[in-house]
C-alpha positions as CSV (number, residue, x, y, z in Angstrom):
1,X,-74.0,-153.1,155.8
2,X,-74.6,-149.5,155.2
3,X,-71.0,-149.0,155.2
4,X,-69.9,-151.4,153.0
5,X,-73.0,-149.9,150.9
6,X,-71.1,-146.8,150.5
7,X,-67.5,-148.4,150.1
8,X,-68.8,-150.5,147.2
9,X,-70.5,-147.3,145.2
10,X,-67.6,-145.2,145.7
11,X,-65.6,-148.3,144.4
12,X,-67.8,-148.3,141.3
13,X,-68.1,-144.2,141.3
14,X,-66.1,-141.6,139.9
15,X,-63.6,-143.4,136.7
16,X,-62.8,-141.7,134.0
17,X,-61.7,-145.0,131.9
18,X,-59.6,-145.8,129.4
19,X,-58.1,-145.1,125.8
20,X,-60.4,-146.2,123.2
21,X,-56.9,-148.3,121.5
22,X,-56.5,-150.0,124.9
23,X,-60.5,-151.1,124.8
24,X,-59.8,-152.2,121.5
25,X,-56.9,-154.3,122.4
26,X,-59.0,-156.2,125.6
27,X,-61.7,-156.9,123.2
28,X,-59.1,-158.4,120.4
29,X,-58.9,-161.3,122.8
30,X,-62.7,-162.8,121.9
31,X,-61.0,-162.5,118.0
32,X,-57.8,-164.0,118.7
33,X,-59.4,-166.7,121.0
34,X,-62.0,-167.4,118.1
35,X,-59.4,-167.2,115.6
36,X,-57.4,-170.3,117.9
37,X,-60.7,-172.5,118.1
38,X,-60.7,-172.2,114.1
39,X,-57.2,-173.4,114.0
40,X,-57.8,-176.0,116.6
41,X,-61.2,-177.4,115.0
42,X,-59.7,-177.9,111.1
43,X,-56.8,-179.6,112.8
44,X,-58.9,-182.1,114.7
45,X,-62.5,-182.3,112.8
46,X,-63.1,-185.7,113.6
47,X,-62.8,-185.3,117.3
48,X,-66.2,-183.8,119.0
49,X,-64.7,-180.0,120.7
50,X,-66.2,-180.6,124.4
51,X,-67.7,-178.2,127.0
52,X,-64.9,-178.1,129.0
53,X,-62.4,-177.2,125.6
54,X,-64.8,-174.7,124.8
55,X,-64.5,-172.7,127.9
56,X,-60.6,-172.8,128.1
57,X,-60.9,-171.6,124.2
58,X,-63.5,-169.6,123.8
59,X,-64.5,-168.1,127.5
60,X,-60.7,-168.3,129.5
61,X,-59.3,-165.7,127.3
62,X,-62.2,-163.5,127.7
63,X,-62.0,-163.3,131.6
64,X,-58.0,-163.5,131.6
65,X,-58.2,-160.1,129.1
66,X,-60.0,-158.1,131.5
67,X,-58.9,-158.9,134.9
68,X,-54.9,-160.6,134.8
69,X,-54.0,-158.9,131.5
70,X,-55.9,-156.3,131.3
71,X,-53.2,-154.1,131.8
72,X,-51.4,-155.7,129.2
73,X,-53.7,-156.9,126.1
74,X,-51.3,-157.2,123.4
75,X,-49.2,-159.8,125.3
76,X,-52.2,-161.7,125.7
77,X,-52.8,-161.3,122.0
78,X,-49.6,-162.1,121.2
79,X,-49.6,-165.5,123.1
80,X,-53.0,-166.8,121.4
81,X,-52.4,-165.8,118.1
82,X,-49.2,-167.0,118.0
83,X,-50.3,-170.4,119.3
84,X,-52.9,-170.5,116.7
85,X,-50.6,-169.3,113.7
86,X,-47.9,-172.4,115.3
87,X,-51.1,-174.9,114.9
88,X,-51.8,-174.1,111.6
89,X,-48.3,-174.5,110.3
90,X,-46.7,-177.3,112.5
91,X,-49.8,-179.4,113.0
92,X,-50.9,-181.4,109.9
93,X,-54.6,-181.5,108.9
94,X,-56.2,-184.4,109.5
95,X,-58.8,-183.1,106.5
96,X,-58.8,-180.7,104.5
97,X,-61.1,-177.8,104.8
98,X,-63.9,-177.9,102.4
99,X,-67.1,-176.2,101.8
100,X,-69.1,-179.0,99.6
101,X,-72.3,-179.9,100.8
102,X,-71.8,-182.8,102.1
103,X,-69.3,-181.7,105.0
104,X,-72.3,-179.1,106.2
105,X,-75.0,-179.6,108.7
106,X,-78.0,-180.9,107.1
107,X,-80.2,-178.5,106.9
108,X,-83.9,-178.0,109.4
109,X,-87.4,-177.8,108.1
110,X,-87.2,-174.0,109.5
111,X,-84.6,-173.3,107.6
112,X,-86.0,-174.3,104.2
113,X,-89.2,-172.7,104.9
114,X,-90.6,-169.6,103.1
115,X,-89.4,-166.4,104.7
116,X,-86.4,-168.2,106.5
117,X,-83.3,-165.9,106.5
118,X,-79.7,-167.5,105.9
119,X,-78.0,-167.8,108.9
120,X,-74.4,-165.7,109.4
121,X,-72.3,-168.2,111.6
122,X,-70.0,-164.5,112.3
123,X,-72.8,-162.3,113.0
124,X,-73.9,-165.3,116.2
125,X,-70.5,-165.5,117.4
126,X,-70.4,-161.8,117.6
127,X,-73.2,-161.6,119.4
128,X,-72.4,-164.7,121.8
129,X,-69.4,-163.2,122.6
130,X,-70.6,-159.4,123.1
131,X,-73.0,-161.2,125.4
132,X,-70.0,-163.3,127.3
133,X,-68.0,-160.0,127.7
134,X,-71.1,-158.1,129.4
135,X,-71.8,-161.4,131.7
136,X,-68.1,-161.8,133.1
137,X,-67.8,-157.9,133.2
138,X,-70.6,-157.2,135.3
139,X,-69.4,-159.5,137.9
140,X,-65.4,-159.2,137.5
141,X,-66.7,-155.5,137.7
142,X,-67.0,-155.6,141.9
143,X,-63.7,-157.1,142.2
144,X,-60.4,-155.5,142.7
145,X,-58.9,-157.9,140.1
146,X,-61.1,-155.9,137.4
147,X,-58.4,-152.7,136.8
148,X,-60.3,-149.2,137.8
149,X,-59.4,-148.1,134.3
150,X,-62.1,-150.6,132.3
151,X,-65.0,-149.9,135.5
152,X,-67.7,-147.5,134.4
153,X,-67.1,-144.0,133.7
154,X,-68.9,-141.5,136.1
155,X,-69.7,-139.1,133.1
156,X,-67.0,-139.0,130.2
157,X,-64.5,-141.5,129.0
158,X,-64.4,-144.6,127.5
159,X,-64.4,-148.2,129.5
160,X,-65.0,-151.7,128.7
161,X,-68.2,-152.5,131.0
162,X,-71.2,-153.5,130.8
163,X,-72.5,-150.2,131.6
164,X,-70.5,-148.4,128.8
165,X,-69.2,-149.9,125.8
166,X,-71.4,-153.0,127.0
167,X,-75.1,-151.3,126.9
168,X,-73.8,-149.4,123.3
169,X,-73.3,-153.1,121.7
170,X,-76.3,-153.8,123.2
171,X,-78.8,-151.8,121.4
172,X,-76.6,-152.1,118.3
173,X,-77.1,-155.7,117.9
174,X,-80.8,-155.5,118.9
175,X,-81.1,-152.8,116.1
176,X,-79.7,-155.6,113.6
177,X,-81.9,-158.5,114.6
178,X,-84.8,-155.4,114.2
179,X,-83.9,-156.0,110.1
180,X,-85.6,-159.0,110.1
181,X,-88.9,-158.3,109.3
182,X,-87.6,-155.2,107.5
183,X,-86.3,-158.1,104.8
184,X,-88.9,-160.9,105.1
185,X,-92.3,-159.0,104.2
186,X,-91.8,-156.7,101.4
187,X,-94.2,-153.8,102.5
188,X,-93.3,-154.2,106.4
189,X,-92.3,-150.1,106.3
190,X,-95.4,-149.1,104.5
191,X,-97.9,-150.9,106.9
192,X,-100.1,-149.3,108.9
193,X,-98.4,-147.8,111.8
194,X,-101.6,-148.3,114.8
195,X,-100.8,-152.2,114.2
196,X,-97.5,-152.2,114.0
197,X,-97.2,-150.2,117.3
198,X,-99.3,-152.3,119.1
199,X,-97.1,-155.7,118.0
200,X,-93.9,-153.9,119.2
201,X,-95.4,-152.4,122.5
202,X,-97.0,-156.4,123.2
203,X,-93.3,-157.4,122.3
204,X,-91.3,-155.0,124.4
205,X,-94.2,-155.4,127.8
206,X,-92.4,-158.4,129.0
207,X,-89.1,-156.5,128.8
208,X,-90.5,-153.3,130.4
209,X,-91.7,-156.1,133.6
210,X,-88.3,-157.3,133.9
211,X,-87.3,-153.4,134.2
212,X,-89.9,-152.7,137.1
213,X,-89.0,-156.3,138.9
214,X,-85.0,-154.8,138.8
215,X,-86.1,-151.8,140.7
216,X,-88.3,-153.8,143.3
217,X,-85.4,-155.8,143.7
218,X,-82.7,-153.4,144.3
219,X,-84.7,-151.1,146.3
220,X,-86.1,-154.0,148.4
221,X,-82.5,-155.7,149.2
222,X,-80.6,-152.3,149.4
223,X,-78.2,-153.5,146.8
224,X,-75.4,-150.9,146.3
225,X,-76.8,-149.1,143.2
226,X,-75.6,-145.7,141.1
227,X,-78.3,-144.2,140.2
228,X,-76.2,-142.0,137.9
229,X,-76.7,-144.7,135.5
230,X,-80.1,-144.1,134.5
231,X,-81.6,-142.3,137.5
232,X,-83.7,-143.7,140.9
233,X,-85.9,-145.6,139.1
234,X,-85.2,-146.3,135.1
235,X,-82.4,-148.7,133.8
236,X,-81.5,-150.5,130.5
237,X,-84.6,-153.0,130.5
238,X,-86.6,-150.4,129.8
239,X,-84.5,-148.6,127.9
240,X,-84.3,-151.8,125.2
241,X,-88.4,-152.0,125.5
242,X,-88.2,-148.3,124.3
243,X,-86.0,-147.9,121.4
244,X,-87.7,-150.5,119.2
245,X,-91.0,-148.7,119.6
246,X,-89.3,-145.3,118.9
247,X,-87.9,-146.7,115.7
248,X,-91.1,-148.2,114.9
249,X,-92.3,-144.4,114.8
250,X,-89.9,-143.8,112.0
251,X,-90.9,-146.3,109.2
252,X,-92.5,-143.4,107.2
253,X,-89.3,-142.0,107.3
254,X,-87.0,-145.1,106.8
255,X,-88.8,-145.9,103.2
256,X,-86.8,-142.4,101.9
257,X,-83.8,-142.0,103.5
258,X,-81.3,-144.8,104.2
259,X,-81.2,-145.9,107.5
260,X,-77.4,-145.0,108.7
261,X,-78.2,-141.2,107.6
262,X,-81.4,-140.7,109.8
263,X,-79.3,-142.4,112.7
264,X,-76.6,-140.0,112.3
265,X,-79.4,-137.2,111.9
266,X,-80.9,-138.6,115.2
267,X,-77.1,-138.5,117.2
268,X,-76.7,-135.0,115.4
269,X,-80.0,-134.1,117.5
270,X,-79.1,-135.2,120.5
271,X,-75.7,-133.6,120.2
272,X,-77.6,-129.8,119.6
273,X,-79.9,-131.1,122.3
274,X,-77.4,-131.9,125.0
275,X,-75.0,-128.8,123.6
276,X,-77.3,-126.0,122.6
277,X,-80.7,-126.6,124.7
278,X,-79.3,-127.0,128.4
279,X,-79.9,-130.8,128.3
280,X,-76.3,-131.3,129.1
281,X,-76.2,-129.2,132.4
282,X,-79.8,-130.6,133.6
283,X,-78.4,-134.1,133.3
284,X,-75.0,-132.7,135.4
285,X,-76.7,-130.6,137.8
286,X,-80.6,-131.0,138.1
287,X,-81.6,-131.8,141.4
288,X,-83.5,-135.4,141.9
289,X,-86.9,-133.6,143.1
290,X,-89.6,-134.8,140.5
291,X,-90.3,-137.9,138.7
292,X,-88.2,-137.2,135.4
293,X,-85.5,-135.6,136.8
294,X,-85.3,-138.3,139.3
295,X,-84.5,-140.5,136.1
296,X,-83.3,-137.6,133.7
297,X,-80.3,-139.7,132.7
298,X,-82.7,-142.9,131.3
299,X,-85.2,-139.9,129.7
300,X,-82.9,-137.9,127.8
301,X,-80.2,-140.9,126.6
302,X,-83.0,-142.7,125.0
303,X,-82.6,-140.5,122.0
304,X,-78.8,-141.1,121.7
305,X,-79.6,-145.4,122.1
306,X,-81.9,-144.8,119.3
307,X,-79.3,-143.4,117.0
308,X,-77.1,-146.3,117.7
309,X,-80.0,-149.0,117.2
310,X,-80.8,-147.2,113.8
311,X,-76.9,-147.5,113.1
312,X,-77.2,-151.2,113.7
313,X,-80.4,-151.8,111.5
314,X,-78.6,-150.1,109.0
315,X,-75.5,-153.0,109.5
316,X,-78.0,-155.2,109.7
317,X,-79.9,-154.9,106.3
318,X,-76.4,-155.3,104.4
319,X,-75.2,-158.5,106.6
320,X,-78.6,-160.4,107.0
321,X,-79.2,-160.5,103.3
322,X,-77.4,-162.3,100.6
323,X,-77.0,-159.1,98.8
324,X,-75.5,-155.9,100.8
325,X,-77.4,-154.1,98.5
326,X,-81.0,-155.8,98.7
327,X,-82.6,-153.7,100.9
328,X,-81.1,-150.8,99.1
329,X,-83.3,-151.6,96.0
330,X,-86.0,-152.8,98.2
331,X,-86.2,-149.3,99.8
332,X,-86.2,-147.7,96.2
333,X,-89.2,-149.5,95.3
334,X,-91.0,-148.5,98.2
335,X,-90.7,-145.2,97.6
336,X,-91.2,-144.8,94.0
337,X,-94.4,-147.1,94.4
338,X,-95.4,-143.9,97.3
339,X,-94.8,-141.4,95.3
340,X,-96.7,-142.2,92.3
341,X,-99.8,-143.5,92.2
342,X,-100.0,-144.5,88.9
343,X,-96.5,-147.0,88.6
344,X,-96.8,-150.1,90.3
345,X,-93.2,-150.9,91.3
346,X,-92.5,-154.5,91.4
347,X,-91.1,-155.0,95.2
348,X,-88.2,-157.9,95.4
349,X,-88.7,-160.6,97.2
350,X,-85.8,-162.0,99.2
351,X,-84.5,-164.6,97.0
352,X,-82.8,-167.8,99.5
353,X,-81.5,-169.4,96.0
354,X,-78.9,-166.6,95.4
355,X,-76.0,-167.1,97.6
356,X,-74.6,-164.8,100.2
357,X,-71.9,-162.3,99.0
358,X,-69.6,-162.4,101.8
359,X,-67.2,-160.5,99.6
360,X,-69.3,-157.2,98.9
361,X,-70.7,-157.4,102.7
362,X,-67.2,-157.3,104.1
363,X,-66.2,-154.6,101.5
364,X,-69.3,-152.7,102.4
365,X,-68.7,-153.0,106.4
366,X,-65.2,-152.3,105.9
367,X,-66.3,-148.8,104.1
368,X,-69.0,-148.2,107.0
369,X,-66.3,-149.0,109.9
370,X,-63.6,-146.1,108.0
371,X,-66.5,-144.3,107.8
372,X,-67.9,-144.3,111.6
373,X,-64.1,-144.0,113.0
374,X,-63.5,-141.1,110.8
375,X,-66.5,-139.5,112.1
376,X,-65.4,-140.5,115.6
377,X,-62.0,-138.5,115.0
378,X,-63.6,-135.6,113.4
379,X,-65.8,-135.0,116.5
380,X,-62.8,-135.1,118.5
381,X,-60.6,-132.7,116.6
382,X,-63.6,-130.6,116.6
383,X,-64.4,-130.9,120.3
384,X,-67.6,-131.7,120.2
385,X,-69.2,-132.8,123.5
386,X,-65.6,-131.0,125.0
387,X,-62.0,-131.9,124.9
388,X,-61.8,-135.4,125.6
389,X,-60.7,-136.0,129.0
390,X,-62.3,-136.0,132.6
391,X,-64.8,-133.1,131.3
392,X,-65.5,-133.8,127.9
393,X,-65.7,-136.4,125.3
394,X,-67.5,-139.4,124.6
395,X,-70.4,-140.0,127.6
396,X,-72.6,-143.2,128.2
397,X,-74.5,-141.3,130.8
398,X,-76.2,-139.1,128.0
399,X,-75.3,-141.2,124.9
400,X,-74.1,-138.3,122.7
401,X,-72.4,-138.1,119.2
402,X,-68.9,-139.3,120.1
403,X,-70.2,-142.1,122.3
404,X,-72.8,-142.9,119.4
405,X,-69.6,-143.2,116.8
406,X,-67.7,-145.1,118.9
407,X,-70.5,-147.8,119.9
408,X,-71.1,-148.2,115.7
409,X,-67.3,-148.1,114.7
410,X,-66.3,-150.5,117.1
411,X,-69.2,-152.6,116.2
412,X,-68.9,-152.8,112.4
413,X,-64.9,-153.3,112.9
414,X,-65.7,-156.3,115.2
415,X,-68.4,-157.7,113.5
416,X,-66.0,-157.7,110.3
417,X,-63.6,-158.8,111.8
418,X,-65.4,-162.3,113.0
419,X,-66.5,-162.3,109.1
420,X,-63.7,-162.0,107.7
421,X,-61.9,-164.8,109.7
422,X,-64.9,-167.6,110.1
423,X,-67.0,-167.3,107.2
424,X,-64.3,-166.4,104.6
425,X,-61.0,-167.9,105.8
426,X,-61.6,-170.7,108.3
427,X,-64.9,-171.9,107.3
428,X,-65.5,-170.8,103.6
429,X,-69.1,-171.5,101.9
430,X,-69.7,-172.2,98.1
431,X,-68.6,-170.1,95.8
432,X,-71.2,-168.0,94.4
433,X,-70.9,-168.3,90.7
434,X,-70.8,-172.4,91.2
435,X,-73.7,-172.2,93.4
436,X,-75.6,-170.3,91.2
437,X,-75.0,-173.1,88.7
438,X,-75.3,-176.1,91.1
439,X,-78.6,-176.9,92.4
440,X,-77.1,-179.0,95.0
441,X,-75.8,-175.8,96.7
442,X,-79.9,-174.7,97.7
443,X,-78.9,-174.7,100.9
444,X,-75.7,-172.8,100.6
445,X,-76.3,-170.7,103.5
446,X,-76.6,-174.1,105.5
447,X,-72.9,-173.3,107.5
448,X,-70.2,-175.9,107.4
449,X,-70.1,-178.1,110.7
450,X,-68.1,-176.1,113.5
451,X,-68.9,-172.7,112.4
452,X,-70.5,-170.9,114.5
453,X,-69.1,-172.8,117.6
454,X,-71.8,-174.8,119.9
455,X,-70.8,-173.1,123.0
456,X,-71.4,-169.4,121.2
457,X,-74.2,-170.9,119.4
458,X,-76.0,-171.8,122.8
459,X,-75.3,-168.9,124.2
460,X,-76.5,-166.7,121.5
461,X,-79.9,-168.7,121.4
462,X,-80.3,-168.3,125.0
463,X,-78.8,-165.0,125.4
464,X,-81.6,-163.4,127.5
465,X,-82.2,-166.2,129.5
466,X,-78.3,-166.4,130.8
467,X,-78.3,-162.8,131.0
468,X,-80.9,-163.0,133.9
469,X,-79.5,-166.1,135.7
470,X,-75.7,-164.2,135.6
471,X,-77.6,-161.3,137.3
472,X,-79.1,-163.1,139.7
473,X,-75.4,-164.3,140.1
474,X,-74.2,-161.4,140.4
475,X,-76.7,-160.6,143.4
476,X,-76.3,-163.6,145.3
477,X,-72.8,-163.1,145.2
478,X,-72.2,-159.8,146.4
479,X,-74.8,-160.1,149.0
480,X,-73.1,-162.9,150.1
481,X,-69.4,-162.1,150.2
482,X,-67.4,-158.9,150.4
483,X,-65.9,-158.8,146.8
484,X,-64.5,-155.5,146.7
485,X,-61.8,-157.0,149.5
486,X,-61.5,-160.5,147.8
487,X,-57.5,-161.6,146.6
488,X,-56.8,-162.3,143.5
489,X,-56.5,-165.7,143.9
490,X,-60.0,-165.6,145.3
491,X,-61.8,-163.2,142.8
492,X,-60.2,-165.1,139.8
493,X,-61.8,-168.7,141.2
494,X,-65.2,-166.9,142.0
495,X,-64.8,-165.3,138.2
496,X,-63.7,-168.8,136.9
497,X,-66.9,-170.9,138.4
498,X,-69.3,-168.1,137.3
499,X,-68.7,-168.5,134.1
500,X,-68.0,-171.7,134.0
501,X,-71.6,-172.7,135.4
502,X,-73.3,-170.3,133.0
503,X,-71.7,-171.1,130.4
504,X,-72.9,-175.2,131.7
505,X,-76.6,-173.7,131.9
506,X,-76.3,-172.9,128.1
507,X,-74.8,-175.6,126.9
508,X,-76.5,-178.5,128.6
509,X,-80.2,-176.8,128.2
510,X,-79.2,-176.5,124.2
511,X,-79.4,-180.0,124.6
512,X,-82.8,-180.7,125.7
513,X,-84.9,-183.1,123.6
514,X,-87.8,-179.9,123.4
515,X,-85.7,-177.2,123.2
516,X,-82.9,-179.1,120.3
517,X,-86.0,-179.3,117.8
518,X,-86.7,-175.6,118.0
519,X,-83.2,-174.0,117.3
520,X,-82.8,-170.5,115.9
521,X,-79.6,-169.2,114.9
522,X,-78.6,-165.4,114.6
């Protein structure tokens, strides 16, 4: 057993990764495949779109991308979008698509209450599906079938796992579910901070107990680990219980300065921190002989997660919204009711009768995504962090600038991407002039049937939930089989039933009497 220990972590140890275009190209897979349901759904509405259709459409192409064409994305591209560009020309309609109010989901009781954000049917399927690619990589991940090139980089590159660009979407999407209550209570910022704290911390406790049951686990069963990840004892459950009560620490700040500048001002700090205060060489070379540097990678990345969790609140307060710019004039208020005592500003409230502007949100990602990948080049050309390569560039293991940029850039572009092609092409909502002069459009954000789909829908609901089974999964099964020696034909029908039974687990517990009449979306 000890043996194989040390065969698996130097299977797992010592990648440099990929090109950031190649990543790019795997991922395109969860669009195209997305893009092909759309197609698929408008051509057959009055048919119900099964478990078992779901997984070959939505979940196949996901595990084919990174393990049997991994090596070659853009034919796999190639073949699903040009099946679902075929559909959509050869195969009639059997009605047409159409955003009136009668074709949508009647609405809940939740979702007409005070407070209730509009749901985004892109922003869940982005989510579901950053969530399916961390699930099937952290398995596909111990098998030969998994390329070398997308495993984990030891220190610099770029890679499609879990434990790179994986983590990085992570704490971006937690940062834009963090908007919430930055949108629904007016004076959230200004509030007292003791209070606030103390909701976070009683939030982010249950988290922190899944961290320390991780270690207990791994250290009791021996499981091969790498502890260059976060260190002997720290990893990412703790690290997501962290951030939110770091950015909670900054509201006094966030009511002055927009959000995506103080996360860039944040990664700037950890870049001077890692480059001109040593923090880079004690992460590299520090012996493991005390209790921080025993976890030194966990400690000092925290800062760089933060960044990246600020970047997504920022996404998050133009997509959430109807308005991109709501919380922009929400934020103004704030401050000029601070700094004077005498003028009263009149704070907005978040108006659910105005419908969403999917137009100016995509313009306004679309300017944030030029902006982060411009930034991402820039740092390049001007070597910061190194010359990009086996000793320099972007690195997961201390989260600095370039790995920062390129966690938000591909994020915005991807999240745009699913916006772009569900809610404004495939799935369209009302107008917003005619809404705001129909009152039968109320309920605009209600999303037309089949948008988001109800596999990525379950999923997203119950994303921590399948996140903890798959790792339990994962466990069993490489404590009870040798996966680093498994076939293809092997690894690809271990892959397969993995996902298909968690995908199962979501899908058939979304359908619980209890658990139907609670739903949340995004």
């Amino acid at each position: 057993m000890d043996d194989y220990k040390q065969a698996k972590e130097a299977f797992v140890s010592g990648m440099t990764g990929s090109s950031i275009t190649h990543i790019n190209l795997v991922s395109l897979a969860a669009l195209s495949s997305v893009a092909l349901y759309a197609v698929l759904y408008n051509q057959r509405p009055d048919r119900k779109f099964g478990f078992l259709l779901s997984w070959v459409v939505l979940v196949l192409p996901l595990l084919l991308s990174m393990t049997q064409f991994a090596t070659r994305p853009g034919l796999l591209n190639l073949l699903l979008g040009g099946l679902a560009v075929a559909l959509y020309h050869w195969m009639p309609r059997k009605e047409p698509r159409s955003p009136l109010p009668w074709k949508q989901h009647a609405p809940k009781e939740t979702e007409n209450r005070p407070g209730h954000l509009p749901p985004l049917p892109a922003l869940t399927t982005y989510r579901a599906h950053m969530m399916l690619m961390t699930i099937l990589a952290i398995l596909a991940v111990d098998f030969p079938v998994f390329p070398r090139i997308l495993a984990k980089c030891e220190t610099y590159g770029v890679s499609l796992t879990q434990m790179d660009l994986g983590v990085g979407s992570f704490v971006f999407s937690q940062g834009m579910v963090s908007a919430i209550p930055l949108l629904k209570n007016p004076t959230y910022l200004t509030s007292p901070l003791g209070p606030k704290l103390v909701r976070v911390v009683r939030k982010a406790f249950p988290v922190i107990l899944l961290g320390v049951a991780r270690v207990l686990a791994v250290k009791g069963t021996e499981y091969p680990e790498h502890v260059t990840e976060y260190g002997v004892h720290w990893n990412f459950f703790i690290t997501l219980a962290v951030v939110p009560i770091l950015q909670t620490l900054l509201h006094p700040v966030l009511v002055y300065l927009p959000i995506s500048m103080v996360g860039v001002l944040v990664g700037l700090g950890q870049q001077l921190a890692l480059s001109q205060l040593g923090l880079r060489d004690y992460v590299l070379n520090a012996p493991r002989d005390n209790i921080i540097s025993q976890n030194k990678e966990g400690i000092i990345s925290v800062v760089g997660y933060l960044a990246i969790h600020l970047l997504g609140l920022s996404a998050g307060t133009m997509v959430l919204p109807p308005s991109p710019s709501f919380f922009r004039r929400r934020q103004q208020a704030l401050a000029e009711q601070r700094s004077s005592k005498e003028a009263k500003t009149q704070i907005e409230e978040l108006d659910f009768s105005s419908p969403r502007q999917l137009g100016k949100t995509a313009t306004e990602l679309c300017s944030y995504a030029i902006l982060w990948w411009a930034f991402l080049g820039l740092t390049r050309l001007l070597k910061v962090g190194g010359v990009w390569g086996d000793e320099g560039g972007a690195s997961r293991r201390m989260v600095n600038l370039p790995y920062i940029l390129w966690v938000a850039a591909y994020n915005v572009t991807f999240l745009l991407a699913y916006i772009v092609v569900l809610d404004i092409y495939f799935f369209p909502g009302p107008k917003p002039s005619k809404a705001r002069k129909d009152p039968s459009h109320s309920n605009y954000f209600t999303a037309p049937e089949g948008n988001p789909p109800t596999l990525l829908e379950a999923i997203n609901r119950h994303g921590l939930s399948i996140f903890l089974l798959a790792n339990v999964m994962t466990g069993i099964i490489n404590l009870s089989m040798k996966t680093m020696y498994a076939s293809s034909w092997l690894s690809m029908s271990v892959l397969g039933a993995y996902s298909l039974v968690v995908c199962a687990v979501a899908w058939y517990w979304d359908r619980l009497p209890r658990l139907g009449s609670h739903r949340k979306r995004d």
